[in-house]
C-alpha positions, 0 to 999 in steps of 0.5 A, spaced: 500 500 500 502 507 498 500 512 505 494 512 506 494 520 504 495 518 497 488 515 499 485 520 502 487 525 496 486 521 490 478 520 492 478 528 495 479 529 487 474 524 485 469 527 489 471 534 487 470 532 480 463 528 481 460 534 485 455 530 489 451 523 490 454 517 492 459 512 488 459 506 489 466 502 488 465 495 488 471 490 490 471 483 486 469 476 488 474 471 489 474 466 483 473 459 484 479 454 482 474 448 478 480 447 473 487 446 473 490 453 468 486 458 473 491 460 477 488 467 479 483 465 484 482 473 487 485 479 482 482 485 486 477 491 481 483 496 479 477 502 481 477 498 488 484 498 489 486 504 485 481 508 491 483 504 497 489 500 496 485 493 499 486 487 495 482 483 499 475 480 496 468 481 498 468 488 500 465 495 497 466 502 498 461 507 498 463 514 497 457 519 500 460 526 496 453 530 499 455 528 507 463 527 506 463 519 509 466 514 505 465 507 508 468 500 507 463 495 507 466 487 509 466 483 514 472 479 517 474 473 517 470 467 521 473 462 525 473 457 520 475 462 515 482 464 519 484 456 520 484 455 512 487 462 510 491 464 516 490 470 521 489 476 517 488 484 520 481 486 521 478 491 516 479 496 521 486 496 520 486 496 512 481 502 513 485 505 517 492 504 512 487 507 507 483 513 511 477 510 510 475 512 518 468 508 517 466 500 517 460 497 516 457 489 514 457 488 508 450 487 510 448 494 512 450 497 504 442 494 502 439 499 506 445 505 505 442 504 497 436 502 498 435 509 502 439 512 497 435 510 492 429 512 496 431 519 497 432 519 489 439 520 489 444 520 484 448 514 484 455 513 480 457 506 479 462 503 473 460 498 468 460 492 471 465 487 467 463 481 472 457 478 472 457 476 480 458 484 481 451 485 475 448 482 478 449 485 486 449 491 483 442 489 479 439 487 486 442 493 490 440 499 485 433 494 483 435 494 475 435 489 471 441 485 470 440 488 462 440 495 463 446 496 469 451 497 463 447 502 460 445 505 467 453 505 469 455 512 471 459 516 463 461 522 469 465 517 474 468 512 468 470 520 465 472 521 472 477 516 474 480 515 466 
């Protein structure tokens, strides 16, 4: 990981540049290993990884532009999760690392989007290039699986180009 100031900064400018609303940055799934040549069971999302510097599975991160909050959605490890990987810092450490002061379950994003989408407002996300984060997105924003590329935020994909 870089400081977490070059965190910090480069989504002070992202936010400067989108103005307002929330940005969703989701992080990838791992990927399971059914055949021999897969020998990339986890490649975090560049987006994710460029923002936050966590290259761990299963997370995501929600910029809240309008009350200035950023928080990073995951869970730690379980008991069983920790035999077969080892330990590993909790996420409140990785936020830390990163600057993000704010951590929630992956559970609580549902309701964050859901009252976001209530209050009718503007949502910013990339174009999804898995189908695992299609369909979260879809059942999140409550769009058709069909249509989240063509809901995907031009602003943000113009933002962090």
């Amino acid at each position: 990981m870089f400081s977490r100031e070059t965190y910090i900064n480069r989504r002070q400018v992202l936010k400067k540049t989108i103005g307002s609303g929330l940005i969703i940055l989701p992080g990838n799934e791992e990927v399971g290993m059914n055949y021999r040549d897969n020998i990339y069971h986890f490649r975090q999302d560049s987006s994710f990884l460029y923002y936050t510097g966590i290259d761990i599975p299963s997370l995501f991160l929600i910029i809240d532009i309008d009350s200035d909050l950023e928080i990073l959605f995951g869970d730690n490890l379980t008991i069983e999760q920790t035999v077969w990987v080892g330990p590993q810092d909790s996420l409140n450490i990785y936020a830390e690392k990163s600057g993000i002061t704010a951590v929630q379950s992956l559970s609580f994003v549902e309701g964050v989007l859901k009252n976001a989408l209530q209050q009718k407002r503007a949502i910013h996300f990339l174009p999804p290039y898995r189908a695992a984060i299609t369909l979260k997105l879809s059942y999140l924003l409550d769009i058709h699986p069909n249509e989240i590329a063509k809901k995907a935020s031009i602003e943000l994909s113009k933002a962090i180009i």
